[in-house]
DRENDO-1510 file (C-alpha; in Angstrom, 1 decimal, always signed):
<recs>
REC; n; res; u; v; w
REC; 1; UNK; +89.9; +166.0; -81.2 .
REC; 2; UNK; +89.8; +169.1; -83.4 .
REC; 3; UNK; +90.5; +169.3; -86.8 .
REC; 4; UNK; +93.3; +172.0; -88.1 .
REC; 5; UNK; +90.9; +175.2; -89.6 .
REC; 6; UNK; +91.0; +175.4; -93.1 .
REC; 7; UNK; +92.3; +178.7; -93.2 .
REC; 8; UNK; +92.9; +181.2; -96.1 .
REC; 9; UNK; +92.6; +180.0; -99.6 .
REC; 10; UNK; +95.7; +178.4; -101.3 .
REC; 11; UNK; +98.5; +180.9; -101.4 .
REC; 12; UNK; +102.2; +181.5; -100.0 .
REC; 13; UNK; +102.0; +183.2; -97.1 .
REC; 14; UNK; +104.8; +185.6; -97.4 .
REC; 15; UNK; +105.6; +186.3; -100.8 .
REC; 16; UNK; +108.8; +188.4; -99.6 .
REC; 17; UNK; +110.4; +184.9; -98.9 .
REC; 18; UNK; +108.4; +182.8; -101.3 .
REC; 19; UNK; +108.4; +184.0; -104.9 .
REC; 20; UNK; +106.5; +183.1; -107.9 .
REC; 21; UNK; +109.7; +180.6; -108.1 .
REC; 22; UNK; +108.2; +179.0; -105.3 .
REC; 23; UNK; +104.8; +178.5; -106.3 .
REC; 24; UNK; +106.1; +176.4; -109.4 .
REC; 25; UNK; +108.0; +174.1; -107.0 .
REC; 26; UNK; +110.7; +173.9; -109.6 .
REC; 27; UNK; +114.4; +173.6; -110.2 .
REC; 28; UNK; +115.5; +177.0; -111.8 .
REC; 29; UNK; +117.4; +175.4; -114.9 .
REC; 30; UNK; +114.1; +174.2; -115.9 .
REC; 31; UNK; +112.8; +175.0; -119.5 .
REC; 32; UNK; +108.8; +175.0; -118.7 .
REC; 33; UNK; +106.8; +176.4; -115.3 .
REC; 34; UNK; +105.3; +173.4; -113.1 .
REC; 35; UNK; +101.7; +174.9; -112.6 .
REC; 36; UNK; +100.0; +174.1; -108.9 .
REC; 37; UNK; +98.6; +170.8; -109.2 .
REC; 38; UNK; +94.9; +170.4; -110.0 .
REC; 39; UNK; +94.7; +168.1; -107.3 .
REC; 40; UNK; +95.8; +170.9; -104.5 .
REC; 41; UNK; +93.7; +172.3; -101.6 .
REC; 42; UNK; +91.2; +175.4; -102.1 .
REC; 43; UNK; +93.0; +176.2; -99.0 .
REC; 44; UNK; +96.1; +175.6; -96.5 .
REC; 45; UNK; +95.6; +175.4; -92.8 .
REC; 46; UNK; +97.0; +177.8; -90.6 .
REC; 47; UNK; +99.2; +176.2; -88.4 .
REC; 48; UNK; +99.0; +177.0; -84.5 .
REC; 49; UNK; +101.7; +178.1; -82.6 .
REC; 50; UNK; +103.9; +175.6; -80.1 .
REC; 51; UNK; +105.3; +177.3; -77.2 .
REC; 52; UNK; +109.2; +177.5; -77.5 .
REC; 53; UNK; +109.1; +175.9; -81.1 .
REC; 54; UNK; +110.6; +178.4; -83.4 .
REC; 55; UNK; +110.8; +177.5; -87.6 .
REC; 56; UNK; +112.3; +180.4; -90.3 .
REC; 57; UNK; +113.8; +180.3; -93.4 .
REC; 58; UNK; +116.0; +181.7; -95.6 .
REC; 59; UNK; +117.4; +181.7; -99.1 .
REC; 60; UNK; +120.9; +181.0; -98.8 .
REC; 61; UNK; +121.1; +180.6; -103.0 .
REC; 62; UNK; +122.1; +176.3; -103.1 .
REC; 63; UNK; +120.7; +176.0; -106.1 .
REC; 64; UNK; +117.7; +178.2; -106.5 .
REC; 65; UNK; +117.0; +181.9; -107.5 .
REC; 66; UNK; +114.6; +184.2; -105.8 .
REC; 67; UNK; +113.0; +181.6; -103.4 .
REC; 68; UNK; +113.7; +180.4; -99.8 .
REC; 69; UNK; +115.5; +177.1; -99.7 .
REC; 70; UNK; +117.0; +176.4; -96.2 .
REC; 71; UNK; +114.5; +175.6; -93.1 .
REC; 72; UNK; +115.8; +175.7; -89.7 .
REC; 73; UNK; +113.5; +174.3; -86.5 .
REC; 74; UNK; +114.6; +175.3; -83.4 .
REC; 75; UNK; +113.6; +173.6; -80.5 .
REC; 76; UNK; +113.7; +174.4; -76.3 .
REC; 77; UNK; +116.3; +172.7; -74.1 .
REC; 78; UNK; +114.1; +169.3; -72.7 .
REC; 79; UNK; +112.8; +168.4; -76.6 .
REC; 80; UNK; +113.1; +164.7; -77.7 .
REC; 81; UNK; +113.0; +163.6; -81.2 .
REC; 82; UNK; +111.7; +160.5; -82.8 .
REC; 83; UNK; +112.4; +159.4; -87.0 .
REC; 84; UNK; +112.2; +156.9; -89.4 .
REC; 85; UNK; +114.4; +156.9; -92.1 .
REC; 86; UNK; +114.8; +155.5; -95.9 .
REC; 87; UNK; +115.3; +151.6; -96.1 .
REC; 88; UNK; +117.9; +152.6; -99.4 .
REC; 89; UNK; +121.0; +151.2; -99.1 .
REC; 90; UNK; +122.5; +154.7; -101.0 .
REC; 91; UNK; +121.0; +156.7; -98.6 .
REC; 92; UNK; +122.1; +160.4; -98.2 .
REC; 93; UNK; +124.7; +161.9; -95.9 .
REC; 94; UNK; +122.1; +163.7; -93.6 .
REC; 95; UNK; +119.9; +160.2; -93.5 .
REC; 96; UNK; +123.4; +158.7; -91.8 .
REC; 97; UNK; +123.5; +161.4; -89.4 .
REC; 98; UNK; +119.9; +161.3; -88.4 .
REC; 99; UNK; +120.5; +157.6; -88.5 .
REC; 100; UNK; +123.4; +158.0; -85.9 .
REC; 101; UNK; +121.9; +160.2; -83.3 .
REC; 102; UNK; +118.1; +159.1; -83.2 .
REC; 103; UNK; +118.6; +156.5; -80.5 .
REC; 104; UNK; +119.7; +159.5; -78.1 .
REC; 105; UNK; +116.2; +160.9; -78.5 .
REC; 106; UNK; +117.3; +164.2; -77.8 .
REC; 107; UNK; +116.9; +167.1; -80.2 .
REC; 108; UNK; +117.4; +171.2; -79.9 .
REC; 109; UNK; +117.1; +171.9; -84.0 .
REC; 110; UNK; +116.7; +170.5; -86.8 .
REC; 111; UNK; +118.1; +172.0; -90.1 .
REC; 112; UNK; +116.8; +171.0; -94.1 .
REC; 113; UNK; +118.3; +172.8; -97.3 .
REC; 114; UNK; +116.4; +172.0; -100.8 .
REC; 115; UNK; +118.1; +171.8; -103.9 .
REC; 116; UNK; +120.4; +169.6; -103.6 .
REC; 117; UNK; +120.1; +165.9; -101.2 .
REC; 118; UNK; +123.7; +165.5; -100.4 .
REC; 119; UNK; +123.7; +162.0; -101.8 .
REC; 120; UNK; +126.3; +159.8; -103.1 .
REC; 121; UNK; +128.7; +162.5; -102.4 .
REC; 122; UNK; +131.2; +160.4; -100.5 .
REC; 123; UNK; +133.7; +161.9; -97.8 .
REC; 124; UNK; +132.9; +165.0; -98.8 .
REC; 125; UNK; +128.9; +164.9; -98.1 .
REC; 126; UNK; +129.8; +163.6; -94.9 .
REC; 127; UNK; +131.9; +166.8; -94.3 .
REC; 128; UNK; +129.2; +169.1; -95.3 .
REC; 129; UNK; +126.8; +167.5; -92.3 .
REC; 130; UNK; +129.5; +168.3; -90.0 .
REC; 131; UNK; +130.0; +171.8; -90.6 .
REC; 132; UNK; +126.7; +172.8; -91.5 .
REC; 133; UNK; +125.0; +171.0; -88.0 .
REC; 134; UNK; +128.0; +172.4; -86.5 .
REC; 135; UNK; +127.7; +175.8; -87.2 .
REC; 136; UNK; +123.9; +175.6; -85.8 .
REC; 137; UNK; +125.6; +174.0; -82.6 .
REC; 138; UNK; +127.3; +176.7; -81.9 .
REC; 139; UNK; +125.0; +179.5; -82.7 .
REC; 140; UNK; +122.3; +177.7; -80.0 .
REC; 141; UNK; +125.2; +176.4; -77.4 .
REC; 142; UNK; +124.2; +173.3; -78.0 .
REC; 143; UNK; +126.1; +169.2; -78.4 .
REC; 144; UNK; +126.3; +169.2; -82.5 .
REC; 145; UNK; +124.6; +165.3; -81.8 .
REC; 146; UNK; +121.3; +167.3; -81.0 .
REC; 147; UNK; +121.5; +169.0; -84.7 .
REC; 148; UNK; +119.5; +166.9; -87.3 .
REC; 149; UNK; +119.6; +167.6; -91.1 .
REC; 150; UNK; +117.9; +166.8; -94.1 .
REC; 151; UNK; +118.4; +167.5; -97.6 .
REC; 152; UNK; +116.5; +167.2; -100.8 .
REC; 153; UNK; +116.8; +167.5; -104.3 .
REC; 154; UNK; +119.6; +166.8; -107.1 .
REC; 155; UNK; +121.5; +163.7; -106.4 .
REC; 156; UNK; +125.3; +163.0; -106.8 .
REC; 157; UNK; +126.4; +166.8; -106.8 .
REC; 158; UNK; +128.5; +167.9; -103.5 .
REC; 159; UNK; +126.6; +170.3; -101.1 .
REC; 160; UNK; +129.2; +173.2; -100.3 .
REC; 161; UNK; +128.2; +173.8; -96.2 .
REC; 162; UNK; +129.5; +177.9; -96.8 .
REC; 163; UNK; +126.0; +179.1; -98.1 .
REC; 164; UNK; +124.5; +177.6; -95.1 .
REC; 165; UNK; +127.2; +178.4; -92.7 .
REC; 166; UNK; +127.0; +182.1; -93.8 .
REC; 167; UNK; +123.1; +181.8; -93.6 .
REC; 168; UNK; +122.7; +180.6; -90.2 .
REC; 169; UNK; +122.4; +184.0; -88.2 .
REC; 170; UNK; +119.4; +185.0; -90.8 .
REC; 171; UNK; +118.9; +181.7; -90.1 .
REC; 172; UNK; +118.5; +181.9; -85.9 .
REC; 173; UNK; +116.8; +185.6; -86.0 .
REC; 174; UNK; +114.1; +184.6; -88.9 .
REC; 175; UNK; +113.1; +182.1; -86.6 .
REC; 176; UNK; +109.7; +182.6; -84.4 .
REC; 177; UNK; +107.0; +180.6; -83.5 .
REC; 178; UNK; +104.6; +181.1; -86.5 .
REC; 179; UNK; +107.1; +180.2; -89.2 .
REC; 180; UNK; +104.9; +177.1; -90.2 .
REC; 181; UNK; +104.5; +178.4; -93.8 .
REC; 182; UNK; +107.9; +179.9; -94.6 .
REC; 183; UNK; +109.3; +176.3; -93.4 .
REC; 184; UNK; +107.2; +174.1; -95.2 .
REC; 185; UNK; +107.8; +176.3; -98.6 .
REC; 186; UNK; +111.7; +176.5; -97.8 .
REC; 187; UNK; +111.9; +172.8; -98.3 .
REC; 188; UNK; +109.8; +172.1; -101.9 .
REC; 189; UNK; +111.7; +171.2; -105.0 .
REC; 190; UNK; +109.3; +170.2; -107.9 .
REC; 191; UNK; +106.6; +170.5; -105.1 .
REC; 192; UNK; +103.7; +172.6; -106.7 .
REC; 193; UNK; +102.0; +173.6; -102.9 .
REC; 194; UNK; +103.2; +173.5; -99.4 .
REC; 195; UNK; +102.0; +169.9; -97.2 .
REC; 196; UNK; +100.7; +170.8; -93.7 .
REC; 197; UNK; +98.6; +169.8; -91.2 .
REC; 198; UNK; +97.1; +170.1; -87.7 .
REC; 199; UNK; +95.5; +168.2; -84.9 .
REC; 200; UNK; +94.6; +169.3; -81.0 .
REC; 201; UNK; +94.3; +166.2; -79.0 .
REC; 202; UNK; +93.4; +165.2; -74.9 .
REC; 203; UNK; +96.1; +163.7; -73.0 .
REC; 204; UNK; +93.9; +162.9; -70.2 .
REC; 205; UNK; +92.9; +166.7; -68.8 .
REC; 206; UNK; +95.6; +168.1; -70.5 .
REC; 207; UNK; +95.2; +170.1; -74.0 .
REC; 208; UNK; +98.6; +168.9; -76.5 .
REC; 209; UNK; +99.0; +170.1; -80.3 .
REC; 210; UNK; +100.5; +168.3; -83.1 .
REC; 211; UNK; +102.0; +170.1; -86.3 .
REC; 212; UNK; +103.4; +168.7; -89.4 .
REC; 213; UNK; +104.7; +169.7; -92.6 .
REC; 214; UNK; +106.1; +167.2; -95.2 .
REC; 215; UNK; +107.5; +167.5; -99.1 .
REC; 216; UNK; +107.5; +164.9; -101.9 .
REC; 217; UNK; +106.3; +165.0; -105.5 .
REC; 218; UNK; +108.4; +162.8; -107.4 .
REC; 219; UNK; +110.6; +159.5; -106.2 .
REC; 220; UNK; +108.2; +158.4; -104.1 .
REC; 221; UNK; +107.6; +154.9; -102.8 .
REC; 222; UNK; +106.3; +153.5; -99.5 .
REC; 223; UNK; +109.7; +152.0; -97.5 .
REC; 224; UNK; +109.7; +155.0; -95.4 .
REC; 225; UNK; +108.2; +157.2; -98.2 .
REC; 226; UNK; +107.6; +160.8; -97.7 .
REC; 227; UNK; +111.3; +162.3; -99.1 .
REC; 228; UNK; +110.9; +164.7; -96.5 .
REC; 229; UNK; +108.3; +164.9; -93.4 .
REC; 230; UNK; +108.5; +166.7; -90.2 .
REC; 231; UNK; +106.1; +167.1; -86.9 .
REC; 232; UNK; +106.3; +168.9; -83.4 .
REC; 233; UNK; +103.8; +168.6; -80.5 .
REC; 234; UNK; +104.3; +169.7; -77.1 .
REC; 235; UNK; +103.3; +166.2; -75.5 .
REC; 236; UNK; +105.0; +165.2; -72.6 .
REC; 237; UNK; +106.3; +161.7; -73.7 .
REC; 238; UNK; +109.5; +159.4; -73.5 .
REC; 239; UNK; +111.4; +159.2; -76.3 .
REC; 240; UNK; +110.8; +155.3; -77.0 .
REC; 241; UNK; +107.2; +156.3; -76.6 .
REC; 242; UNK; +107.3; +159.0; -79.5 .
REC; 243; UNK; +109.5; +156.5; -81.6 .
REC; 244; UNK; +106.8; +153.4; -81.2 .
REC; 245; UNK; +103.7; +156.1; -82.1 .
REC; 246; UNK; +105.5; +157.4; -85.2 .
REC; 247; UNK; +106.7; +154.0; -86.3 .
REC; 248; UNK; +103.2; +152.7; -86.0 .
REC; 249; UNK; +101.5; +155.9; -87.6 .
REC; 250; UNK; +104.1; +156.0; -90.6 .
REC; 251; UNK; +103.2; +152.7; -91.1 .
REC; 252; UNK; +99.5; +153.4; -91.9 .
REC; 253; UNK; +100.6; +156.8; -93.5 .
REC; 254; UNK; +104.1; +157.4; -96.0 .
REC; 255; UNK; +104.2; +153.6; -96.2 .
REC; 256; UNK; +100.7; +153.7; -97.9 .
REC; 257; UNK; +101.7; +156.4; -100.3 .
REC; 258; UNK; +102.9; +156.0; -104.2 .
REC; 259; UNK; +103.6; +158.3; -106.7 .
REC; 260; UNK; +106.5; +156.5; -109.5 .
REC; 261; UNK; +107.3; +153.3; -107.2 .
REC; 262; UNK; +111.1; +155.1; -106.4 .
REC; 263; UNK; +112.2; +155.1; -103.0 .
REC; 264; UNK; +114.2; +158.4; -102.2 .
REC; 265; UNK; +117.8; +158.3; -100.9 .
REC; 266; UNK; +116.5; +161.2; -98.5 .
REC; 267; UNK; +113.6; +160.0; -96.7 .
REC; 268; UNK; +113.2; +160.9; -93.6 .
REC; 269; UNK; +110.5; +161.7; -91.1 .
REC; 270; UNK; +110.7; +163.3; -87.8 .
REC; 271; UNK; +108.7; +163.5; -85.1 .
REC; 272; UNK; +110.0; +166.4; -81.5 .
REC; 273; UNK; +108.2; +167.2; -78.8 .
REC; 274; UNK; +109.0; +170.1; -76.4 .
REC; 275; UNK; +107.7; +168.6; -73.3 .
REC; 276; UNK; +105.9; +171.7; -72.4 .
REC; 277; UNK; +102.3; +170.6; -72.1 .
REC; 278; UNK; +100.7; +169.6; -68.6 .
REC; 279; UNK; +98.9; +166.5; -68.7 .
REC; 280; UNK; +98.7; +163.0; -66.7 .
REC; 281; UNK; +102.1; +161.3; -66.9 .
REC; 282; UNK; +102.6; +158.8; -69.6 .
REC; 283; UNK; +105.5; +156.0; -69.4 .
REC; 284; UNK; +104.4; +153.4; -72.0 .
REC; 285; UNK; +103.0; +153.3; -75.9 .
REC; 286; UNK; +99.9; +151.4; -75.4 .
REC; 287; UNK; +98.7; +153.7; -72.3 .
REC; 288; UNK; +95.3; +154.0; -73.0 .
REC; 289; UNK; +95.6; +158.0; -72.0 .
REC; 290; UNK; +97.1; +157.8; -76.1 .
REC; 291; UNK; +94.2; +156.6; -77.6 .
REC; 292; UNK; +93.3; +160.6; -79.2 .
REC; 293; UNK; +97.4; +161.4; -79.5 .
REC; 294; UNK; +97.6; +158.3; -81.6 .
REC; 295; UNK; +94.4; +159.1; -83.7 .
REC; 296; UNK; +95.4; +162.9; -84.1 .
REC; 297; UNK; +98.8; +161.7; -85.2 .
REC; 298; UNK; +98.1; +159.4; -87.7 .
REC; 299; UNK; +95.3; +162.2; -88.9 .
REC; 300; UNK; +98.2; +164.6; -89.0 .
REC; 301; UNK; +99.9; +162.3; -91.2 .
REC; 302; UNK; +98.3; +160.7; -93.2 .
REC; 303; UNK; +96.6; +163.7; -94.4 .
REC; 304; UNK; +100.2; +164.8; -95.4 .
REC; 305; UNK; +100.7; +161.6; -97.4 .
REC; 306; UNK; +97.4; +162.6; -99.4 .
REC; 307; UNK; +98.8; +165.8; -100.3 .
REC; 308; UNK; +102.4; +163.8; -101.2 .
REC; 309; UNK; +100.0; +161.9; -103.9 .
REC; 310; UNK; +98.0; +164.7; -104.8 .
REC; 311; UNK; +101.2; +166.4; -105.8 .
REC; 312; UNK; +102.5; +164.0; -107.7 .
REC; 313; UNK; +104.7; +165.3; -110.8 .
REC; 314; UNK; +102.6; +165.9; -113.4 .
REC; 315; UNK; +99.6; +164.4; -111.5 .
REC; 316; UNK; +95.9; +164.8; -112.9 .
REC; 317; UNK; +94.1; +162.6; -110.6 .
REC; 318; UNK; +94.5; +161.4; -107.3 .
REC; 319; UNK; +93.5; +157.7; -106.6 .
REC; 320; UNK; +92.5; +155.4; -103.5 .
REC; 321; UNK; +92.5; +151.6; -103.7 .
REC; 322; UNK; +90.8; +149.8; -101.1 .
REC; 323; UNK; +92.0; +146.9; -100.9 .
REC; 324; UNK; +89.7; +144.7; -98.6 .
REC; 325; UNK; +89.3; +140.4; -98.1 .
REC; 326; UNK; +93.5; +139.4; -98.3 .
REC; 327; UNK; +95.0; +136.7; -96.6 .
REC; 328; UNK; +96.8; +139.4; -94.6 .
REC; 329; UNK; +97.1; +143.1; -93.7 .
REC; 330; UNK; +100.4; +142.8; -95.6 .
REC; 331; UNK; +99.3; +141.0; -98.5 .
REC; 332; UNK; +96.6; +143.9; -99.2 .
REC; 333; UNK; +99.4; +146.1; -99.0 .
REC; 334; UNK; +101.4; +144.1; -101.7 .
REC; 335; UNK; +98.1; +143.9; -103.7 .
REC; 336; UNK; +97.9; +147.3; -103.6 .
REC; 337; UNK; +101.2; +148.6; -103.8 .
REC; 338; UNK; +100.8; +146.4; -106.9 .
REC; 339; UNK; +98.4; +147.9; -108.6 .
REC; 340; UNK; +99.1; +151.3; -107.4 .
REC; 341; UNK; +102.5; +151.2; -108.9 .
REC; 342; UNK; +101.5; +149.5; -112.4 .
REC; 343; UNK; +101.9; +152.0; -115.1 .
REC; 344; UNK; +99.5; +150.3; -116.9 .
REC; 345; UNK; +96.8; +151.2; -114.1 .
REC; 346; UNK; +98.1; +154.6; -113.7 .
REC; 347; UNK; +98.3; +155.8; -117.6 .
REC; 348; UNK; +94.7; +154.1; -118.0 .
REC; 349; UNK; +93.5; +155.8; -115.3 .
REC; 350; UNK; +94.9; +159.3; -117.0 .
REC; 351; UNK; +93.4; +158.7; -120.1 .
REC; 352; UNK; +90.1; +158.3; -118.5 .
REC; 353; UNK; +90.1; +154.6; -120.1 .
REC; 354; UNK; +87.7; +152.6; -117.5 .
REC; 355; UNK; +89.9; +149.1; -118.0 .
REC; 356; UNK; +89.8; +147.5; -115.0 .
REC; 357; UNK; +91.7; +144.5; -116.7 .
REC; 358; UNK; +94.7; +146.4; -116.0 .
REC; 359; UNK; +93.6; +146.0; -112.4 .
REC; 360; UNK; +93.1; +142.1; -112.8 .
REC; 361; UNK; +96.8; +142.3; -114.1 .
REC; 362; UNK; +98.4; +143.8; -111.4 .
REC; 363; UNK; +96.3; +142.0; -108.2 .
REC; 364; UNK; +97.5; +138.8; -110.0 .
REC; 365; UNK; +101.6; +140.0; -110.5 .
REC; 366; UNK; +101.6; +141.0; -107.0 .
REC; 367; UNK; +103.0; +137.4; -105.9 .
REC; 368; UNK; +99.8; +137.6; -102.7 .
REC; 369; UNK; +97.3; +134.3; -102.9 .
REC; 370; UNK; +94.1; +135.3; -105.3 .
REC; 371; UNK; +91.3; +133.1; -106.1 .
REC; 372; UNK; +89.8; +134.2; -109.9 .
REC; 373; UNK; +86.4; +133.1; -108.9 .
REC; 374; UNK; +86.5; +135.2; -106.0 .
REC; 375; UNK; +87.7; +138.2; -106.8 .
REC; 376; UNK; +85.7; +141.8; -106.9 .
REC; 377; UNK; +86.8; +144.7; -108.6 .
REC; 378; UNK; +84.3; +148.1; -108.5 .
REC; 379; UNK; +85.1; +151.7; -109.5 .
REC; 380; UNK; +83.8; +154.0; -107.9 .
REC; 381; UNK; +81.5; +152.0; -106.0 .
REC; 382; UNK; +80.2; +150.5; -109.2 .
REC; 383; UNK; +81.0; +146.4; -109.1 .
REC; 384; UNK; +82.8; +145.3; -112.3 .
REC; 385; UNK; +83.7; +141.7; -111.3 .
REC; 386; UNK; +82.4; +138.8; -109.6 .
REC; 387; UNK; +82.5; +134.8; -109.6 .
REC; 388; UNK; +85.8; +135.2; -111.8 .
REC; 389; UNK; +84.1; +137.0; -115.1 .
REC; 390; UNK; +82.6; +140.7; -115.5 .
REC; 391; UNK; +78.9; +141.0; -113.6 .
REC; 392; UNK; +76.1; +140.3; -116.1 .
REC; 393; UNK; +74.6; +143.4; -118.3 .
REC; 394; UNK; +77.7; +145.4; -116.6 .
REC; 395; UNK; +77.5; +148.9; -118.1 .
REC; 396; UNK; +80.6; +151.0; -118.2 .
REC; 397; UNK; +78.6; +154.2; -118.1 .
REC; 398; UNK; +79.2; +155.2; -115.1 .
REC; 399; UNK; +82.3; +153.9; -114.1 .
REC; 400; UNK; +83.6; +155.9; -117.2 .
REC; 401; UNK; +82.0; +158.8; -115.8 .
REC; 402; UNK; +83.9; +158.1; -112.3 .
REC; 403; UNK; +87.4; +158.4; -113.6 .
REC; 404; UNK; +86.9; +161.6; -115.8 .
REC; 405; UNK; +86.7; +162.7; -112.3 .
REC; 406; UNK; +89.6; +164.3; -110.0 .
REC; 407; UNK; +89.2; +161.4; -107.3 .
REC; 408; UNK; +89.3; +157.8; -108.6 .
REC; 409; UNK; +88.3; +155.2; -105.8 .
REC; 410; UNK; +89.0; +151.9; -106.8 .
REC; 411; UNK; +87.8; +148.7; -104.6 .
REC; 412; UNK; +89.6; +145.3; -104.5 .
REC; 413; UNK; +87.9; +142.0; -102.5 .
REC; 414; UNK; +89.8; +139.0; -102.8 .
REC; 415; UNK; +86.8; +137.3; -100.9 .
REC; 416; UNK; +90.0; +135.6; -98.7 .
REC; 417; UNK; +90.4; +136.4; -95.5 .
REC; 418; UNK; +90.2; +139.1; -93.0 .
REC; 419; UNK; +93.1; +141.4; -94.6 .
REC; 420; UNK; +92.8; +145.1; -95.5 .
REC; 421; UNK; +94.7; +148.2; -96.4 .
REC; 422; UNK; +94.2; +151.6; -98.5 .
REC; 423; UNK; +97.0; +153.0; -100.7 .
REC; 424; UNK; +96.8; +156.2; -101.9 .
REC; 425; UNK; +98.1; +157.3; -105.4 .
REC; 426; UNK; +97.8; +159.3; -108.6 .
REC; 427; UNK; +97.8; +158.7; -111.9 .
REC; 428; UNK; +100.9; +159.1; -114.4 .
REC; 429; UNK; +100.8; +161.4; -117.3 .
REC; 430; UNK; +103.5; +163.1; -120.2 .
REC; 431; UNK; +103.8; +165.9; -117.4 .
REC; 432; UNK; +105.5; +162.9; -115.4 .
REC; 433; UNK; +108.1; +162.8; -118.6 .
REC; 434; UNK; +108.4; +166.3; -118.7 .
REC; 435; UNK; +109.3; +167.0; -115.2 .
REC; 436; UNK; +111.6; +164.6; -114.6 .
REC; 437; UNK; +113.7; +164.4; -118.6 .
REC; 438; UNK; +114.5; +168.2; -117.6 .
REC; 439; UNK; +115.4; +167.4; -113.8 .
REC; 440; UNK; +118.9; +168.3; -113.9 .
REC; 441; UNK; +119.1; +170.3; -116.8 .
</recs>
């Protein structure tokens, strides 16, 4: 398995579509610039192409100014699709629609507009899926069920479908087969960088590709957690196949991922295939011709959750808690979710305050069986904790040092059982407050 190249260093690639607007990542009415996270790449990989998969982008003027902020995906006749969705209960109008037509498993675009997420919008966001996915339909000959559609940004405002409507013949010719870039910048909102990623796997003899691009900075929470994610291959695999791979790979990916604890209305990943590479047939999930597929998706992926954290709004440090020696899997997830989310943890952690009492607190709120006298707590490899007090002659020297850092690791042992699971995070600063008390306004 091969690694995506790191490519040039960290740019837009086309700054005809993606204007100085777009490298803030930022809602127009804003009063202050959103510089690019300290926590981005040096560099952006260069995305190879897919035969038949074509992405552009336009900027059909929904809410922003100067920028690109509608993405359309079109895919050859054959291509499945596979998703997972939001778990909200006021999920948006294009979640319901992918929600609908997912257990077809058939796919020939799929359409995103930033700006505004075509939430809580009633009858009336439910109208502007229909004419939007239809109007893509039609320009591609295709049923309007094989149309998905996401949307992102402001929330309770209606989307009017005409912008989009009128865009989609820019839409259908600015479409080609290295329009990675221009997609994944189309679809940021207080993003500060474009998310992608890139694997080549084995299928048996056979050579496949897997490319993915996600978006997310703020309102993020692991229950399907990645506001926005989307990934292409050209593996030749059933639907229900694709569907159990990404269900499993999300699950050690977007649902490991934190940023404010809020779970989108929006959130939606999906995964299409073209069907167009050659390689040994492949009926079932657990075909052991899909042990590199499955490791090269889950790369793909959960390197986009990393960059989800490490563009958290207003983000300064990105963190990893390991949390190791639960009762179960899901119990180190709870653990860690716990202390992941705790605000206490998080505005410590920004103020380079080394109090790992904080992390006591939140492993013991977390509701998961802990034993005092057998909990361990390090940071950054340095143990803090043991037999249910701090180590003797512990020196906070260099665990001070550790979180003046930009990487935080943080190491939980509940000295319990076999359970494990790493959560990836950042820390929360007045940027946070900044960001979002100006959102709308």
């Amino acid at each position: 398995m091969r690694r995506g190249h790191q490519g040039a260093p960290f740019r837009f690639a086309d700054q005809s579509h993606t204007t100085a607007a777009n490298r803030q990542g930022r809602e127009n009415t804003m009063s202050a610039p959103n510089p690019i996270s300290p926590l981005a790449p040096a560099s952006v990989p260069t995305l190879p192409r897919i035969a038949g998969i074509k992405l552009g982008a336009v900027e059909a003027g929904i809410r922003y100014k100067g920028r690109t902020d509608v993405m359309l995906a079109i895919l050859p006749a054959g291509s499945l699709i596979a998703g997972v969705l939001t778990k909200s209960k006021t999920a948006s109008a294009p979640v319901e629609w992918c929600r609908k037509n997912l257990s077809r498993g058939k796919a020939r675009a799929i359409l995103v507009n930033a700006g505004n997420a075509n939430a809580f919008t009633g009858k009336l966001g439910d109208k502007s899926v229909e004419e939007t996915t239809r109007a893509i339909a039609q320009a591609l000959g295709c049923p309007r069920n094989e149309v998905f559609m996401a949307s992102t940004g402001v929330i309770g405002q209606p989307l009017d479908p005409e912008p989009i409507v009128k865009a989609t013949p820019a839409l259908i010719k600015a479409a080609r087969e290295d329009g990675w870039a221009d997609a994944a910048g189309a679809i940021m909102t207080t993003d500060t960088f474009p998310k992608m990623a890139t694997r080549t796997c084995k299928i048996g003899d056979g050579t496949v590709t897997i490319n993915g691009f996600a978006k997310g900075s703020g309102m993020i929470a692991p229950d399907m957690a990645t506001m926005l994610g989307f990934a292409f291959t050209d593996a030749k695999l059933p639907a229900g196949v694709l569907q159990k791979l990404l269900s499993d790979a999300n699950d050690k990916s977007f649902n490991c991922v934190t940023v404010d604890g809020d779970t989108s209305t929006s959130d939606t990943f999906l995964l299409a295939s073209s069907c167009a590479a050659r390689h040994p047939r492949v009926e079932e999930a657990d075909d052991p011709l899909l042990v590199e597929f499955k490791r090269a998706l889950e790369d793909v992926m959960i390197e986009l959750a990393q960059l989800v954290a490490r563009d958290g709004e207003g983000a300064s440090k990105f963190i990893t808690i390991n949390v190791t020696g639960a009762t179960s899997n899901g119990a180190a997830r709870k653990i860690g979710l716990s202390v992941a989310n705790s605000p206490l943890v998080k505005t410590a952690i920004a103020g380079e305050d080394a109090n790992w009492g904080r992390v006591v607190m939140a492993v013991g709120k977390a509701g998961e069986k802990a034993d005092r006298d057998k909990l361990r707590i390090s940071f950054g490899g340095v143990k803090i904790t043991d037999n249910g007090q701090v180590v003797p002659n512990y020196d906070e020297t260099p665990v001070a040092a550790h979180i003046k850092g930009r990487d935080v690791v943080v190491d939980i042992d509940l000295g319990l059982g076999r359970g494990r699971c790493t959560i990836w995070t950042c820390d929360l600063t007045h940027r946070y407050i900044d960001i979002n008390g100006s959102y709308r306004s």
